[in-house]
Phi, psi and omega in degrees: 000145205216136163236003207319122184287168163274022208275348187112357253237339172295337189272352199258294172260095129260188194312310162308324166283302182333315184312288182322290177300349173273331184280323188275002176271307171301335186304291215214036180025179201328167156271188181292354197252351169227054134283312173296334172295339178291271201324340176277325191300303197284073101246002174056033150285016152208151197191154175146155203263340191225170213238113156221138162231112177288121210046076209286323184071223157285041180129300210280344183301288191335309206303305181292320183301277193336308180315327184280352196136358190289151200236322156249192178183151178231128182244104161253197169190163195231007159240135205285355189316322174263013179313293212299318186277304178327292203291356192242048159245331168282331141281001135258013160259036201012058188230014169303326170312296193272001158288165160187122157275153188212147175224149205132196223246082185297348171272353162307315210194087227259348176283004191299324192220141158279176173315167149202172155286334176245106144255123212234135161233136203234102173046046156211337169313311169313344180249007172235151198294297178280086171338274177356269192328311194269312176295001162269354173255339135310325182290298202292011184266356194287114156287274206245311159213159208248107156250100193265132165243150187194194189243148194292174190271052168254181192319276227304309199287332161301313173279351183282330201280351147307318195270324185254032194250004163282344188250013143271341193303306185284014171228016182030076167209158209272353179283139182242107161338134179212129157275076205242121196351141163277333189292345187258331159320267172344302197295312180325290200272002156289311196303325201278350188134314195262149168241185198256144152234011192209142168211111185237108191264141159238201198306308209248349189227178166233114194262064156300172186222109176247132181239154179268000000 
C-alpha cells in the first residue's frame, strides 16, 4: 500500500542508504535505541503479540522482535527506498509471511495501520516536522505500549542537527533533521490515553516507554 507524501524523504533514504544500513546490520547488529527495546521486550517490561513500527527503514528492528516472540508486524515508512533490502532480510529470515509492509505518511493517513499492542518509533521523531501529529497517531494505534526514542534537546545536538541538514540541501529535498521538546513527545502520547512508565536518557537520545 503506497500513500507517499511530498517532503523529499526518497531523495535523502534511499536504496544506497538501505544498502548502508543493511551492511551495518550484518556487521554489528541493531543499534542502541531498538536493541534496548528488544531488551525490554525478552525481560517483559514490554509485552505483546503483534507489532507496528513506525518509520520501519530495512527492517532489521521488525526482524529481532518477531525473533523475541513478536508474533505479526506492520512497517511504515514513508520512502519506498528501503523495500528491496527489507524484503529480502524477511526473506532470508523466513519471516515474510508474517510482516507487512505499507509506505506513507500515518499521520497524514491513519488508515495505513491498525492497532497493534507494541508500538515503536525509532529514529523518526527527528525526522518529521509535527511531533504532536505523528506521536499521536502512534499512541492511538497502542493496545498496551508505546515506544519513542529521539535525540535528547541540547546545544551540541541542535548543531550537529545544522551541519546535517546540509545535505539534503545539496539533494534538493524538504527533509530536515529536527530536534524536538521532549515535553511535546509526552504531552502527545498522555493526551491519546498513555502514561509514561520507563524514561532512559542515553549520550545522544531518550529511550521512553508508555503504557496504556
Amino acid at each position: 500500500m503506497s500513500c507517499c507524501e511530498p517532503q523529499g524523504y526518497e531523495k535523502v533514504f534511499d536504496a544506497r542508504e538501505a544498502r548502508r544500513a543493511a551492511a551495518r546490520y550484518a556487521r554489528s547488529g541493531l543499534t542502541t535505541l531498538p536493541r534496548r527495546t528488544v531488551e525490554l521486550y525478552r525481560s517483559g517490561v514490554v509485552g505483546g503479540r503483534t507489532l507496528l513500527e513506525v518509520g520501519g527503514g530495512i527492517g532489521d528492528f521488525t526482524v529481532e522482535m518477531l525473533r523475541a516472540g513478536v508474533e505479526r508486524a506492520t512497517c511504515v515508512d514513508m520512502s519506498t527506498g528501503y523495500d528491496g533490502v527489507a524484503d529480502r532480510l524477511l526473506v532470508e529470515a523466513g519471516l515474510a509471511d508474517r510482516v507487512d509492509r505499507r509506505t506513507g505518511d500515518l499521520a497524514a493517513h491513519p488508515d495505513l495501520a491498525g492497532p497493534a499492542d507494541v508500538v515503536a518509533l525509532h529514529s523518526v521523531v527527528c525526522c518529521y516536522p509535527d511531533v504532536r501529529a505523528l506521536v499521536t497517531a502512534a499512541a492511538d494505534r497502542t493496545r498496551e505500549y508505546l515506544v519513542v526514542a529521539f535525540p535528547r534537546r541540547t546545544w551540541w545536538m541542535r548543531a550537529a542537527g545544522a551541519a546535517l541538514n546540509v545535505y539534503p540541501v545539496l539533494r534538493a529535498s524538504e527533509w530536515r533533521f529536527r530536534v524536538h521538546r521532549p515535553v511535546d513527545v509526552v504531552r502527545a502520547a498522555t493526551a491519546a490515553g498513555l502514561r509514561q512508565v520507563r524514561s532512559e536518557r542515553f549520550a545522544f537520545d531518550h529511550h521512553l516507554v508508555l503504557a496504556r
